[in-house]
TORKE-92968 format. One record per residue (C-alpha): residue in one letter; x, y, z. Coordinates in pm, whole numbers, m for minus. Layout:
BEGIN
+------+--------+--------+--------+
| code |     c1 |     c2 |     c3 |
+------+--------+--------+--------+
|    a |      X |      Y |      Z |
...
+------+--------+--------+--------+
# end
This chain:
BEGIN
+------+--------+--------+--------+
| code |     c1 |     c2 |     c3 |
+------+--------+--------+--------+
|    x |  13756 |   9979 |  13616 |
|    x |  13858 |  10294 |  13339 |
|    x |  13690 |  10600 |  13453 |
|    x |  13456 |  10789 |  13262 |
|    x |  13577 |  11033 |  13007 |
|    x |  13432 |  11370 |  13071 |
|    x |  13046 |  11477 |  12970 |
|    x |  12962 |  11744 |  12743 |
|    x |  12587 |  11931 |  12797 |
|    x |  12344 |  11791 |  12550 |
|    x |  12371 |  12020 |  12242 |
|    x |  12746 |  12042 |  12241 |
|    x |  12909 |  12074 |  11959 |
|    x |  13186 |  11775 |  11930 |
|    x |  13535 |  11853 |  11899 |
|    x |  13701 |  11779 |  11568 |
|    x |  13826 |  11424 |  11511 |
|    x |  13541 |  11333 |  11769 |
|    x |  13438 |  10961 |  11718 |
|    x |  13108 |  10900 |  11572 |
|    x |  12962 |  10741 |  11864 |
|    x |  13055 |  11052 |  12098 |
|    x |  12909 |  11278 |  11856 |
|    x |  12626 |  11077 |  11770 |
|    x |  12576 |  11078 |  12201 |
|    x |  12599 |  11436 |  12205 |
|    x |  12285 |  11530 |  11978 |
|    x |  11913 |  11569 |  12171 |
|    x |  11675 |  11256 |  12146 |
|    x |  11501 |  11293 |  11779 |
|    x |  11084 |  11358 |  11863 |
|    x |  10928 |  10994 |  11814 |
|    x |  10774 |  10957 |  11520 |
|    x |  10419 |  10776 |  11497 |
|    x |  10472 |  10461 |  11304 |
|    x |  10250 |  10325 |  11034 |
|    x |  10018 |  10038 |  11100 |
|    x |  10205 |   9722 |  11020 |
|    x |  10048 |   9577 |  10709 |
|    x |  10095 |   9187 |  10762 |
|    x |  10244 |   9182 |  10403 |
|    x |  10648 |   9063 |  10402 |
|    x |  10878 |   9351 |  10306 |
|    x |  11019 |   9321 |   9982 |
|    x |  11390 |   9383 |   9941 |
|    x |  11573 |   9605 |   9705 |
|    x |  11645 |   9319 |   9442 |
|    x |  11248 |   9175 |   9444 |
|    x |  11141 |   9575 |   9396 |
|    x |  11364 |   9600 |   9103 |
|    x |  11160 |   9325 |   8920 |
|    x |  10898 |   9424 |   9020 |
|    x |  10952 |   9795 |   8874 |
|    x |  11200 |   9709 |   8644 |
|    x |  11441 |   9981 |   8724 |
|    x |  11800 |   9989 |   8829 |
|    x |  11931 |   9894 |   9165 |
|    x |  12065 |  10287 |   9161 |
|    x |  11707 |  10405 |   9056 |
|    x |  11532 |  10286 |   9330 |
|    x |  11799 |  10414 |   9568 |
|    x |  11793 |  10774 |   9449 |
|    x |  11376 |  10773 |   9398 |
|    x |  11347 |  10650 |   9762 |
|    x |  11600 |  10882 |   9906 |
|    x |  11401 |  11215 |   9718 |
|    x |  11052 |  11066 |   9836 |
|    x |  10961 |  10954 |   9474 |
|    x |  10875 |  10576 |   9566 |
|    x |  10728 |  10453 |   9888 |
|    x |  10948 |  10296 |  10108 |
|    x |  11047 |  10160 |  10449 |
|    x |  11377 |  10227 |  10657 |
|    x |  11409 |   9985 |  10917 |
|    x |  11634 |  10102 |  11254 |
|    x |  11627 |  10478 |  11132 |
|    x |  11764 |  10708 |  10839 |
|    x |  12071 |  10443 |  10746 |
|    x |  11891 |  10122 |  10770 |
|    x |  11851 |   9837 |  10524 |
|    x |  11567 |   9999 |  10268 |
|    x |  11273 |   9780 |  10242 |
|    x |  10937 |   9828 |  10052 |
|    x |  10557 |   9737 |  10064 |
|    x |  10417 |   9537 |   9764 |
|    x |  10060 |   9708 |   9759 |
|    x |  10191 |  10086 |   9853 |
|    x |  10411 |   9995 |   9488 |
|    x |  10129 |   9840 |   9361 |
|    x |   9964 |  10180 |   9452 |
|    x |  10226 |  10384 |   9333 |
|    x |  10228 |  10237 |   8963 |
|    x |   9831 |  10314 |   8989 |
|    x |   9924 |  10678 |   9047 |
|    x |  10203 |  10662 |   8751 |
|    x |   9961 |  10522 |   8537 |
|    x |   9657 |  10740 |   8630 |
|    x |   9854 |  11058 |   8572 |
|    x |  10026 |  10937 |   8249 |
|    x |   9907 |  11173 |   7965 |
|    x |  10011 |  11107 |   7587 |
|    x |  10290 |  11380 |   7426 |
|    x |  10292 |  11544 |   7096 |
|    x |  10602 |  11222 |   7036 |
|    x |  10362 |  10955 |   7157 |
|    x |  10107 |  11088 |   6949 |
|    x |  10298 |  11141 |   6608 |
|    x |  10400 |  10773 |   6610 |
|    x |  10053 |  10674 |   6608 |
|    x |   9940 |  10839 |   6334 |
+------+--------+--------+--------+
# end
């Protein structure tokens, strides 16, 4: 049987060239979070959310990552992006409820 490499103390900083698992072993246990109540609706993928919204793949990546657009990341920070049809239901509600005519808007209808 290999023997054990040797431990670091939790907080350690990882040595350069460290591999990802080592480092990613080294940081303190993230606080849990408290998780949302599970809807019952399927998750939409990226693809069904883009027809939904008709918006670019890269769109919806970028809005979810800033917080624009509800979303869901399943298994943590990296995991496959997901989304709930009534919270983007919700959210065009909100787009539309705040949308306010501009001096362009207005020119072209008069």
């Amino acid at each position: 049987m290999p023997e054990a490499g040797p431990r670091r103390a939790l907080g350690a900083v990882p040595a350069a060239g460290a591999h990802p698992r080592e480092a990613a072993a080294s940081l303190p246990p993230r606080p849990r979070t408290q998780w949302p109540a599970v809807t019952g609706e399927p998750l939409m993928k990226v693809p069904e959310a883009q027809r939904m919204l008709n918006v670019s793949r890269g769109w919806l990546y970028e809005a979810a990552k800033a917080g624009r657009i509800p979303h869901v990341r399943l298994g943590g920070p990296d995991g496959p992006l997901r989304f709930v049809r009534s919270d983007l239901e919700e959210y065009i509600d909100d787009a539309r409820r705040g949308w306010r005519p501009n001096a362009a808007t207005l020119s072209r209808t008069t």
